[in-house]
PAZAPA-4460 file (N, C-alpha, C; in steps of 0.05 Angstrom, whole numbers, plus 32768, in hexadecimal, padded with zeros to 4 digits):
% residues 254
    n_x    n_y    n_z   ca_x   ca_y   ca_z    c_x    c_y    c_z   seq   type   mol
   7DFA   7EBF   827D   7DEF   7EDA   8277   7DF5   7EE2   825B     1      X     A
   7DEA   7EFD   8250   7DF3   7F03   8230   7E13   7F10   8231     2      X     A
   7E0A   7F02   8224   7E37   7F0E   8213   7E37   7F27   8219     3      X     A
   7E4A   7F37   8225   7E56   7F4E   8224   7E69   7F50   8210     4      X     A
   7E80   7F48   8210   7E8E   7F4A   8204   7E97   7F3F   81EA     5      X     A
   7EA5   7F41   81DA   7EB1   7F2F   81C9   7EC8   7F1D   81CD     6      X     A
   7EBF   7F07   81B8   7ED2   7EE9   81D7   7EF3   7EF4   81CE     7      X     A
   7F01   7EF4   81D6   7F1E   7EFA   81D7   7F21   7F10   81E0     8      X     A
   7F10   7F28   81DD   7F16   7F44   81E4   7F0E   7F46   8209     9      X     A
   7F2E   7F57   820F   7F19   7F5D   8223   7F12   7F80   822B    10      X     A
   7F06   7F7E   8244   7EFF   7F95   8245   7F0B   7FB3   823F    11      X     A
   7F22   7FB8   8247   7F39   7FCA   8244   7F35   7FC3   821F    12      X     A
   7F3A   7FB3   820E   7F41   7FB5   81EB   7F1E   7FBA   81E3    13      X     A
   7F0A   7FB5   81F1   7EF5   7FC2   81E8   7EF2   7FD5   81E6    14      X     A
   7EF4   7FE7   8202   7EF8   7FFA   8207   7F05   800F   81F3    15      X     A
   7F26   7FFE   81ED   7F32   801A   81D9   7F2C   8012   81B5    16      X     A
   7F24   7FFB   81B7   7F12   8001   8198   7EFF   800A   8193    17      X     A
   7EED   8010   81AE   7ED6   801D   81A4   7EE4   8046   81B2    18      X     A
   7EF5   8042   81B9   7EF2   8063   81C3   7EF6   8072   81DF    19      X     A
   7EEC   805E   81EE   7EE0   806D   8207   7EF4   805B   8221    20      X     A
   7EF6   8061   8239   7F00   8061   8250   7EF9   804B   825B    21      X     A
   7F0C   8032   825B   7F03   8017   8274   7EED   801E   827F    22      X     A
   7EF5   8035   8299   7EDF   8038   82B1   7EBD   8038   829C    23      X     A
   7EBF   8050   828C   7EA4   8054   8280   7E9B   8038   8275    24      X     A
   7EB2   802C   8269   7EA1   8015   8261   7E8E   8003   826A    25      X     A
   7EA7   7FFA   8289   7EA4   7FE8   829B   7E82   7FF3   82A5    26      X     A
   7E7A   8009   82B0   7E5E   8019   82B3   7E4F   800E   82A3    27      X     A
   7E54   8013   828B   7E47   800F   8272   7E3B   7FF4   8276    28      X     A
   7E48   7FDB   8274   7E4A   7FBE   827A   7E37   7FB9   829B    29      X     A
   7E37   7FD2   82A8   7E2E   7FCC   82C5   7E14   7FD5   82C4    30      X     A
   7E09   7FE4   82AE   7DEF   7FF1   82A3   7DE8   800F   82BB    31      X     A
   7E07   8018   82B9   7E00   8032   82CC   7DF7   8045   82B4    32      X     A
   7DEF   805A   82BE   7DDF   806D   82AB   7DF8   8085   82A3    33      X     A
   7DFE   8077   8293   7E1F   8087   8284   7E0D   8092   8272    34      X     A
   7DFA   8092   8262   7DED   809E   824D   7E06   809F   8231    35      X     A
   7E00   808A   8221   7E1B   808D   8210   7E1A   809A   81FA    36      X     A
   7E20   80A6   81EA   7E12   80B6   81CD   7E13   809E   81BA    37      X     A
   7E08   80AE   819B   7E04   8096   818C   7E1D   8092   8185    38      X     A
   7E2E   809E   817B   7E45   809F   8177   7E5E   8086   817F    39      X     A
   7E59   8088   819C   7E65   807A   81B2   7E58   805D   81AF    40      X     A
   7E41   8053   81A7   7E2C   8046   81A5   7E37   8039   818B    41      X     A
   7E38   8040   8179   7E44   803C   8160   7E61   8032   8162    42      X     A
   7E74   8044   8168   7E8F   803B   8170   7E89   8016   8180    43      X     A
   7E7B   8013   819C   7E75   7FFE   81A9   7E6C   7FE8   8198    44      X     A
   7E57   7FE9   8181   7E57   7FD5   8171   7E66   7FCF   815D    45      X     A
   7E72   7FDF   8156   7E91   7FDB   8144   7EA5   7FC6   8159    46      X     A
   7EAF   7FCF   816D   7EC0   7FC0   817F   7EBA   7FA1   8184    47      X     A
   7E9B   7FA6   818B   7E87   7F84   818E   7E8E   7F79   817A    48      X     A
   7E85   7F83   8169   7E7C   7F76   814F   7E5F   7F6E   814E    49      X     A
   7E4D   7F80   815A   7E35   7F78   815A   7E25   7F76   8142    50      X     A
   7E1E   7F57   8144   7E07   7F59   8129   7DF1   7F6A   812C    51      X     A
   7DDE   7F70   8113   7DCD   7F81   8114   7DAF   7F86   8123    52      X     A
   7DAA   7F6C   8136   7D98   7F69   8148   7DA9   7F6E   8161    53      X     A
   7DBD   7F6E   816A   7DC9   7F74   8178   7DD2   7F8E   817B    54      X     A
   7DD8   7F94   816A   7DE2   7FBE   816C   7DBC   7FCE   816D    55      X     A
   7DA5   7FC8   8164   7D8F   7FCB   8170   7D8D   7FCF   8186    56      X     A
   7D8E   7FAD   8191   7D8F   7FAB   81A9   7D9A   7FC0   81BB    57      X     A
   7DAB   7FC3   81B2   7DC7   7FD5   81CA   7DBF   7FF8   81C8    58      X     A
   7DB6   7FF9   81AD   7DA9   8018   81AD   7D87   801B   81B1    59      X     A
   7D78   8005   81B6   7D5B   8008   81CA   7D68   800C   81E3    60      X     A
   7D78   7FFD   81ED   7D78   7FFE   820C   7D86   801C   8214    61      X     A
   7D98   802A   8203   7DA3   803C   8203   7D92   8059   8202    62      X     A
   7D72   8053   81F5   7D64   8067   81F8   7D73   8077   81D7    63      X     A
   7D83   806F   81BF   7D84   8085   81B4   7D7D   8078   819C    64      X     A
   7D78   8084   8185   7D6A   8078   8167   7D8D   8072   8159    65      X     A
   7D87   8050   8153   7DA0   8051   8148   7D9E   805B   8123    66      X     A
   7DB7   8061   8120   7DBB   8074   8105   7DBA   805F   80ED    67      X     A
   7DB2   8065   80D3   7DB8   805B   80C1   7DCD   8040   80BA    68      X     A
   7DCD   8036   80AA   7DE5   8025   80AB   7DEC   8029   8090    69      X     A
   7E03   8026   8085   7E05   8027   8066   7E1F   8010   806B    70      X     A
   7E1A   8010   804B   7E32   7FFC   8039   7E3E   8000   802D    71      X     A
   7E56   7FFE   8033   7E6C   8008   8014   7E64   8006   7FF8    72      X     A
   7E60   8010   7FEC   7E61   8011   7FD3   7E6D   8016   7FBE    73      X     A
   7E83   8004   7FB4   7E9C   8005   7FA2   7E9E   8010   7F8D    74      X     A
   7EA0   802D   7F83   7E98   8042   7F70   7EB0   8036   7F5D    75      X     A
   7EAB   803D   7F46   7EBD   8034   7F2E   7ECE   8057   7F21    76      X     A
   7EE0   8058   7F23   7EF0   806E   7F11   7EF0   806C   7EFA    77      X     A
   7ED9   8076   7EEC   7EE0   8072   7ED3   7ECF   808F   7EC2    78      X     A
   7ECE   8093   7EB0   7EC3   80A8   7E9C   7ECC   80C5   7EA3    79      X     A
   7EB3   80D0   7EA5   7EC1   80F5   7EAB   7ED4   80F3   7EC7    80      X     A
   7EC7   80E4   7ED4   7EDC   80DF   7EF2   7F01   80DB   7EED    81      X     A
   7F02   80BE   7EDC   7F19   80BF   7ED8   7F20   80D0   7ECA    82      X     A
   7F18   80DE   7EB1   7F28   80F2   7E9B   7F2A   810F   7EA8    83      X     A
   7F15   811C   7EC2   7F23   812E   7ED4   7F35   812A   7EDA    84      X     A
   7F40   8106   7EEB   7F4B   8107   7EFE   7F6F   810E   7EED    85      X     A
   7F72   8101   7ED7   7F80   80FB   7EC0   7F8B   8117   7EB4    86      X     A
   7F78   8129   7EB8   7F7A   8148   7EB0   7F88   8158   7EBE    87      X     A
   7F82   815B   7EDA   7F91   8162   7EF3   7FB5   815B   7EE8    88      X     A
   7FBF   816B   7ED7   7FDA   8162   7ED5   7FE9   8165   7EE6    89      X     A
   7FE5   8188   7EF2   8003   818E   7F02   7FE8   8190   7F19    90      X     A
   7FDC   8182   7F20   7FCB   817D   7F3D   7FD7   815C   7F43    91      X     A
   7FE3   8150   7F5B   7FD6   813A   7F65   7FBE   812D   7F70    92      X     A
   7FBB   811D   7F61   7F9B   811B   7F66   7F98   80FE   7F71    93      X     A
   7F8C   80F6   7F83   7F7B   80DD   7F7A   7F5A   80D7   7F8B    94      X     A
   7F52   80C2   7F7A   7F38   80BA   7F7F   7F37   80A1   7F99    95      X     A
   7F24   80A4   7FB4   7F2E   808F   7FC6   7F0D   808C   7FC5    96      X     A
   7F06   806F   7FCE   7EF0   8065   7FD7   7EE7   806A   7FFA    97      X     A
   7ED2   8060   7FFD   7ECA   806B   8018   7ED7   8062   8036    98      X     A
   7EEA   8048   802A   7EFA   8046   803C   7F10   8057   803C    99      X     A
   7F13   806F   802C   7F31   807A   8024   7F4B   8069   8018   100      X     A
   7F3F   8045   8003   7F51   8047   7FF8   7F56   8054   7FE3   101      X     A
   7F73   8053   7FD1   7F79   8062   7FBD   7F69   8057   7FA3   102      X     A
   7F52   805B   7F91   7F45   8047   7F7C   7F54   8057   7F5F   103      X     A
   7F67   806C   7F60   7F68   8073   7F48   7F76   808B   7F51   104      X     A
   7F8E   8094   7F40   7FA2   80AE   7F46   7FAF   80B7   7F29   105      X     A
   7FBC   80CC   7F31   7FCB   80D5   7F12   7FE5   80D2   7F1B   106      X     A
   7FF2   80DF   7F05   8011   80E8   7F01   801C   80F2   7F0D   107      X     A
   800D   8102   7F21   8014   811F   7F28   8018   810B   7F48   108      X     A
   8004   80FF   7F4E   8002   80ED   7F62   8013   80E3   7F71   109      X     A
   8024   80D4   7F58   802D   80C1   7F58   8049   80CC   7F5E   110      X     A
   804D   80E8   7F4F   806F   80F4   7F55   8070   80FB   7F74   111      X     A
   8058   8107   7F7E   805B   810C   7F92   805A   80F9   7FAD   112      X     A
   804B   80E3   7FAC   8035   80D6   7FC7   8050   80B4   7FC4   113      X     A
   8051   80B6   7FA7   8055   809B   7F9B   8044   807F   7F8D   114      X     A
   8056   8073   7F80   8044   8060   7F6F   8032   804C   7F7C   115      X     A
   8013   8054   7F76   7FFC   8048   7F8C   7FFD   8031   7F78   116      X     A
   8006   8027   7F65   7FFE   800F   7F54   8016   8000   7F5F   117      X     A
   802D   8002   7F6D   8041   7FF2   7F78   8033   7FE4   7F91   118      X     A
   801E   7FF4   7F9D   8017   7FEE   7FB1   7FF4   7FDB   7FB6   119      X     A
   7FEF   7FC4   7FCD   7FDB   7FB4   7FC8   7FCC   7FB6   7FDC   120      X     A
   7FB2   7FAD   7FE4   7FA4   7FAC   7FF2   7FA6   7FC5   8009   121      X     A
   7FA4   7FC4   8025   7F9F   7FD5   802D   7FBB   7FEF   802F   122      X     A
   7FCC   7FE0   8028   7FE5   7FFD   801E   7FE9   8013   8008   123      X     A
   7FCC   8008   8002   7FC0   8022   7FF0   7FAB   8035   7FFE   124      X     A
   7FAA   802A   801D   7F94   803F   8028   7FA4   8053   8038   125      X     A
   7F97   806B   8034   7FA3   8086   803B   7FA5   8083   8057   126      X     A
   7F91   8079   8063   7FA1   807B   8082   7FB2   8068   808B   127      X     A
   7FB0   8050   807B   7FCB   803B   807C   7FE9   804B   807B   128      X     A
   7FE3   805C   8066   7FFA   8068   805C   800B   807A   8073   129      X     A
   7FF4   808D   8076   7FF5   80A1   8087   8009   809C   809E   130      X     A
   8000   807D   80AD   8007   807F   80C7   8019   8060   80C0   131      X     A
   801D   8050   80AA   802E   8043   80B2   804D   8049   809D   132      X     A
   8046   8056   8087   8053   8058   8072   8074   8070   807C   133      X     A
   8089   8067   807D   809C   807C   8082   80A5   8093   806D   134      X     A
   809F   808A   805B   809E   80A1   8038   807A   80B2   8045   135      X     A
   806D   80A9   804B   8059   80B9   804D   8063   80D2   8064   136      X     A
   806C   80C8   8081   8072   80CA   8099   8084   80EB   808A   137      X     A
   8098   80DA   807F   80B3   80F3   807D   80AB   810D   806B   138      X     A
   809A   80FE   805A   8086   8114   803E   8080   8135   8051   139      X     A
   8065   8121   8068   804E   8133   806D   8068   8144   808F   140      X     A
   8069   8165   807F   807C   8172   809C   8067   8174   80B3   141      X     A
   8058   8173   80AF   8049   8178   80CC   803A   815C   80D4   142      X     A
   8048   8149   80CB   803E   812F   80CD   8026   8123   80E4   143      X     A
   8026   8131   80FB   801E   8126   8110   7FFC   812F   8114   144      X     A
   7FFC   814D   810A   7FE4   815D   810F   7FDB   8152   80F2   145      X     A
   7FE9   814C   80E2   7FD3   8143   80C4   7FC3   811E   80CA   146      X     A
   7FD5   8118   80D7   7FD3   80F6   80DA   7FC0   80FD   80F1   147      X     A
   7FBC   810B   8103   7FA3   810C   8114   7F89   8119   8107   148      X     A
   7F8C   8132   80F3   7F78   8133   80EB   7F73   8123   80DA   149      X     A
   7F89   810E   80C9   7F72   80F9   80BA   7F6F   80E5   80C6   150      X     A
   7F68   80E0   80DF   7F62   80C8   80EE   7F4E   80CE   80FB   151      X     A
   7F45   80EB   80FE   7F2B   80F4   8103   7F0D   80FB   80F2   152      X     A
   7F21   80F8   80D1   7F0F   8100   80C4   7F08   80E2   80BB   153      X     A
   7F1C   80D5   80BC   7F11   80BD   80B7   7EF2   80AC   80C5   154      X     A
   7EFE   80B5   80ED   7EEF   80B1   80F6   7ED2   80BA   80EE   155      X     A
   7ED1   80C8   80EE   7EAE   80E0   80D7   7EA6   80C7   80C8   156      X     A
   7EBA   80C1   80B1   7EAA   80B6   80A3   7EA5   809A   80A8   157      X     A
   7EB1   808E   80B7   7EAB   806B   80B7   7E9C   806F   80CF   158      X     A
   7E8A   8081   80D6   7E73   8080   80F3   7E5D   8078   80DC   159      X     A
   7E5E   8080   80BA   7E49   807A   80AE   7E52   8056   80A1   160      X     A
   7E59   8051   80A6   7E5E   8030   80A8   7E64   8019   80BF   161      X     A
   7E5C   8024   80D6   7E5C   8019   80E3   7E57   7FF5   80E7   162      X     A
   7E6A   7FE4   80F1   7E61   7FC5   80EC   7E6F   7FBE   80D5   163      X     A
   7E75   7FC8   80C1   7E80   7FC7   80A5   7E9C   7FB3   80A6   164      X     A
   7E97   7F9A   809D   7EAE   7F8A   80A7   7ECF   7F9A   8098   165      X     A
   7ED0   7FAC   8081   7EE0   7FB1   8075   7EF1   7FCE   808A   166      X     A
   7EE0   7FD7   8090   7EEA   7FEA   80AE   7EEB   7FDF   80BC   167      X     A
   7EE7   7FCE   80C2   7EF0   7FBC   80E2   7F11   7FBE   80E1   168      X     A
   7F08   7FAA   80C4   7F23   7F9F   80C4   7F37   7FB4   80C0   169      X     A
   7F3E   7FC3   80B8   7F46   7FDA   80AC   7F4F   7FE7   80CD   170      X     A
   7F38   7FEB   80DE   7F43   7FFA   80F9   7F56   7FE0   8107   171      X     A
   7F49   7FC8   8104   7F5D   7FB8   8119   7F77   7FBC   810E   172      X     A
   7F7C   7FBF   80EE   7F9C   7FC2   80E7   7FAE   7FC9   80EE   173      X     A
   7F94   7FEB   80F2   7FA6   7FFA   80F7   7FB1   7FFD   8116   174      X     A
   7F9C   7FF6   8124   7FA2   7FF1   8138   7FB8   7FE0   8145   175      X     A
   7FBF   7FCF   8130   7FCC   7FBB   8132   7FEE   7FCA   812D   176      X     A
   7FE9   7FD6   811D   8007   7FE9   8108   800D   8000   8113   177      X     A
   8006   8008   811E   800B   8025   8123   8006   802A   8144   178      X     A
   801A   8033   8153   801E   8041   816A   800D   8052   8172   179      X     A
   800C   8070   815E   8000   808C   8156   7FE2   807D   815E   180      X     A
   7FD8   8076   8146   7FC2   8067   8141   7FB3   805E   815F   181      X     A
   7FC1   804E   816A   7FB3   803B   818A   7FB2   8051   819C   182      X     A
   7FC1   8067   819A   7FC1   8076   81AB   7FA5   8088   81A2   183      X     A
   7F9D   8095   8195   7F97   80A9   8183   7F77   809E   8182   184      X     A
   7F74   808C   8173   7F59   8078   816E   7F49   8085   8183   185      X     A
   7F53   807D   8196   7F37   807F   81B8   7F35   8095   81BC   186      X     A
   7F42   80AC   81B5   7F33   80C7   81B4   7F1F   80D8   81B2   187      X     A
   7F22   80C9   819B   7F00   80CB   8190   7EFE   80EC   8187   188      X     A
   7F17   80ED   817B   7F11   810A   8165   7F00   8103   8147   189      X     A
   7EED   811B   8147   7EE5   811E   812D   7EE6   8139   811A   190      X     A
   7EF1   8134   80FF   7EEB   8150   80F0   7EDC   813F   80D8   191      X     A
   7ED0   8159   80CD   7EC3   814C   80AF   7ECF   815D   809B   192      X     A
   7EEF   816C   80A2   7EF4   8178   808A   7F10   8174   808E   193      X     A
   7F1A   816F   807B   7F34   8168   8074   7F47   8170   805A   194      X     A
   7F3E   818C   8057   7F49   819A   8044   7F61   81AF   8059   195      X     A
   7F6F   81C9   8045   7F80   81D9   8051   7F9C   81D6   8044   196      X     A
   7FB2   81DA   804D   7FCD   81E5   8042   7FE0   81CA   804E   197      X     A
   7FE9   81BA   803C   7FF6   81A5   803E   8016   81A7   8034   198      X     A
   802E   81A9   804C   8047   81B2   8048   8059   819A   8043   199      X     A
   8066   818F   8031   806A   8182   8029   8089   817B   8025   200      X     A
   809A   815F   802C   80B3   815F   802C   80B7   814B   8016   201      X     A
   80BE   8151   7FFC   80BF   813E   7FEB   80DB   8135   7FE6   202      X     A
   80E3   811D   7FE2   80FF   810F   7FEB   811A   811B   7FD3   203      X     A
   8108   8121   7FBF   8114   812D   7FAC   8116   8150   7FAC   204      X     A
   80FD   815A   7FA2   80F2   8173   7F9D   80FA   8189   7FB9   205      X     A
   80F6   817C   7FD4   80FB   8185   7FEA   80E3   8194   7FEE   206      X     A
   80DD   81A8   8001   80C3   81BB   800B   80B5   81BD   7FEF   207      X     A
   8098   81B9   7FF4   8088   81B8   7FE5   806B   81BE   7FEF   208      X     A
   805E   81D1   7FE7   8040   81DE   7FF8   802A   81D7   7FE3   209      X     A
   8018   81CE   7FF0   8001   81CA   7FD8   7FED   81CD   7FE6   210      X     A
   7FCD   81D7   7FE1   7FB0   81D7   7FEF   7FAC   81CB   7FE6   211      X     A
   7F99   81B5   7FF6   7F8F   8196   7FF7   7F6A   819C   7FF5   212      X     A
   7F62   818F   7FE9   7F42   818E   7FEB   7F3B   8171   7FE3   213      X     A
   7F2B   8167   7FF0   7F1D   8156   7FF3   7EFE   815F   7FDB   214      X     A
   7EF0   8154   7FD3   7EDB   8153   7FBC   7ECB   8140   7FC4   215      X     A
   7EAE   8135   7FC0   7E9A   8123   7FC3   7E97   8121   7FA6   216      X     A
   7E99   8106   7FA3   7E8B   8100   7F8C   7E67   80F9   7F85   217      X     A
   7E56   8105   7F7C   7E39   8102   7F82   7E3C   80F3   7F6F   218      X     A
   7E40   80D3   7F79   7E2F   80BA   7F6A   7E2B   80AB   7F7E   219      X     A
   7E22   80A5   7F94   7E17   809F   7FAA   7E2C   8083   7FB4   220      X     A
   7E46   8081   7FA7   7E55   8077   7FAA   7E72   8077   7FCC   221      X     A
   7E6D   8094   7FCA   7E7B   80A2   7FE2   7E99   80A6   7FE2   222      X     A
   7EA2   809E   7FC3   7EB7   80AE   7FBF   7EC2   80C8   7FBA   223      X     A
   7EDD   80CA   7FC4   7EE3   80EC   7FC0   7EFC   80EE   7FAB   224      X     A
   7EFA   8106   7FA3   7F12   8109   7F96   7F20   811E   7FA4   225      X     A
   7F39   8111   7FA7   7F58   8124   7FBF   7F68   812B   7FA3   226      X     A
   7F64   8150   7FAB   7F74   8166   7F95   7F88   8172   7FA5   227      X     A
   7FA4   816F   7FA5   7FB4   817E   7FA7   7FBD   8196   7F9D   228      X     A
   7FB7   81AD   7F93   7FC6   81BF   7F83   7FDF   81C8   7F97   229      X     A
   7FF2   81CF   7F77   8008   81D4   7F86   800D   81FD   7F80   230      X     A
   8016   8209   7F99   8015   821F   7FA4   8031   8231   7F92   231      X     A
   8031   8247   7F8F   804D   8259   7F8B   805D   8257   7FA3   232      X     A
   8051   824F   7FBB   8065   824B   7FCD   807A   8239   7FCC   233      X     A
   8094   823E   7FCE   80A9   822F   7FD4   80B5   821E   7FB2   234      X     A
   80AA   8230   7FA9   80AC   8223   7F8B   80A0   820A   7F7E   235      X     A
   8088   8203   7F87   8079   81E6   7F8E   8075   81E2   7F6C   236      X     A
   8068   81F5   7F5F   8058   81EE   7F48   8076   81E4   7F30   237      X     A
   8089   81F7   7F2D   80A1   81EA   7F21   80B1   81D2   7F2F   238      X     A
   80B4   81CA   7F4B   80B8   81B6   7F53   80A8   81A1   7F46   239      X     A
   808C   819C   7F46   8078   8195   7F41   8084   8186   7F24   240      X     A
   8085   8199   7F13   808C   8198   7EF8   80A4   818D   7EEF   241      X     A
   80B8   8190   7F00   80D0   8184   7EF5   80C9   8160   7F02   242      X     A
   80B8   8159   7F11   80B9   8143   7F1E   80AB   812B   7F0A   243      X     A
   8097   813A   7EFD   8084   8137   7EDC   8098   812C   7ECF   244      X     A
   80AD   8135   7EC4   80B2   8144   7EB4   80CE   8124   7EB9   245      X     A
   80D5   8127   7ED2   80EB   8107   7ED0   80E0   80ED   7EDF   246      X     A
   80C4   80EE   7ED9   80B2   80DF   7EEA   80B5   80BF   7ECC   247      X     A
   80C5   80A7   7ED2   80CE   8090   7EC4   80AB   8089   7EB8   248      X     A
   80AE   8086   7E9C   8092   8080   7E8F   8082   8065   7EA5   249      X     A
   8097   8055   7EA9   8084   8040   7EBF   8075   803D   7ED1   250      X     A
   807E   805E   7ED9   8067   8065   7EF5   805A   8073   7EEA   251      X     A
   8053   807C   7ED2   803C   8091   7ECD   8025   8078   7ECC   252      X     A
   8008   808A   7ED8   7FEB   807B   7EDB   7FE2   8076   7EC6   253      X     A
   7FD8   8060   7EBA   7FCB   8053   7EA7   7FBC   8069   7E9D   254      X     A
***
């Protein structure tokens, strides 16, 4: 008969990589009339790994128009981008690609989050960080509700890359690294905003408040730029400043 599955996976690890409930799956697989959204549809060929006559396939028979597909596209930090980013003195800033790694940060960044140039491959991605990193963990005080809303906002955006071998890999990691994460994944929360008031435990400085905004960069690239400003609360902006200020010339950003 045709492949259901993917060879090693079984039903139960399909199931929670793509989202949804054994039973619904198992239905799914039995061609009961679960009616699945695209969403769910999307998540399912991520888990498969269905090639692109195949994820067709699976959304004709499903009755729904499958969505767009896009491709990463590796935006370069460089010109007015970097010399904003560079400008932002007493802001932490940095620039992440559409997977949310880190492609470029400042000074300000760097006193606070830490040195992203110490760090390689995927331990420069913000949700790597988020959920496996223990300096990230102790940083963020409300750690638990921030690490769920960025595992939802994440989710938002990699529904527009769906199949994308660099998110695959990236979810199996994490899946692989993180507790939070395996648990959390199959939920299937989404936000598309990830700005608001970020309370902050810095190992030095101590309580630290800053409003967080997220930015689009319009060069069809799908990078953002992440602005921290820091608040009169709790004395953040002079904390901020003295951190500048004994921050060792080695870690300041190129």
């Amino acid at each position: 008969g045709a492949r259901r599955r993917t060879p090693g996976l079984r039903r139960e690890e399909v199931a929670m990589i793509a989202g949804v409930g054994t039973t619904w799956y198992t239905w799914l697989e039995q061609g009961r009339d679960v009616r699945p959204s695209v969403e769910v549809l999307s998540a399912l060929c991520q888990a498969l790994r269905l090639d692109d006559a195949e994820q067709r396939h699976l959304f004709t028979l499903a009755g729904r128009q499958q969505p767009e597909r896009r491709r990463i596209v590796q935006g370069k930090v460089e010109g007015p981008l970097l010399h904003m980013l560079q400008s932002l003195v007493l802001q932490p800033a940095y620039v992440v690609g559409p997977r949310w790694d880190v492609l470029a940060w400042n000074d300000a960044a760097v006193a606070i989050f830490g040195d992203y140039g110490q760090l390689e491959g995927d331990a420069r991605n913000i949700l790597h960080g988020v959920f496996t990193d223990p300096h990230r963990r102790h940083l963020l005080v409300d750690w638990e509700q921030l690490a769920r809303a960025t595992l939802a906002a994440f989710r938002a955006e990699s529904a527009k890359y769906t199949g994308d071998p660099d998110f695959e890999r990236l979810i199996a990691l994490m899946m692989r690294s993180s507790p939070e994460f395996r648990e959390w994944w199959p939920q299937r929360d989404v936000v598309h905003r990830l700005s608001g008031l970020k309370h902050l435990r810095h190992p030095i400085a101590g309580a630290m408040t800053f409003e967080h905004m997220s930015l689009s960069i319009d060069d069809g690239s799908d990078m953002r730029l992440i602005v921290y400003t820091p608040l009169a609360e709790q004395n953040s902006v002079a904390k901020l400043k003295k951190l500048l200020d004994d921050l060792p010339s080695e870690r300041r950003s190129a």
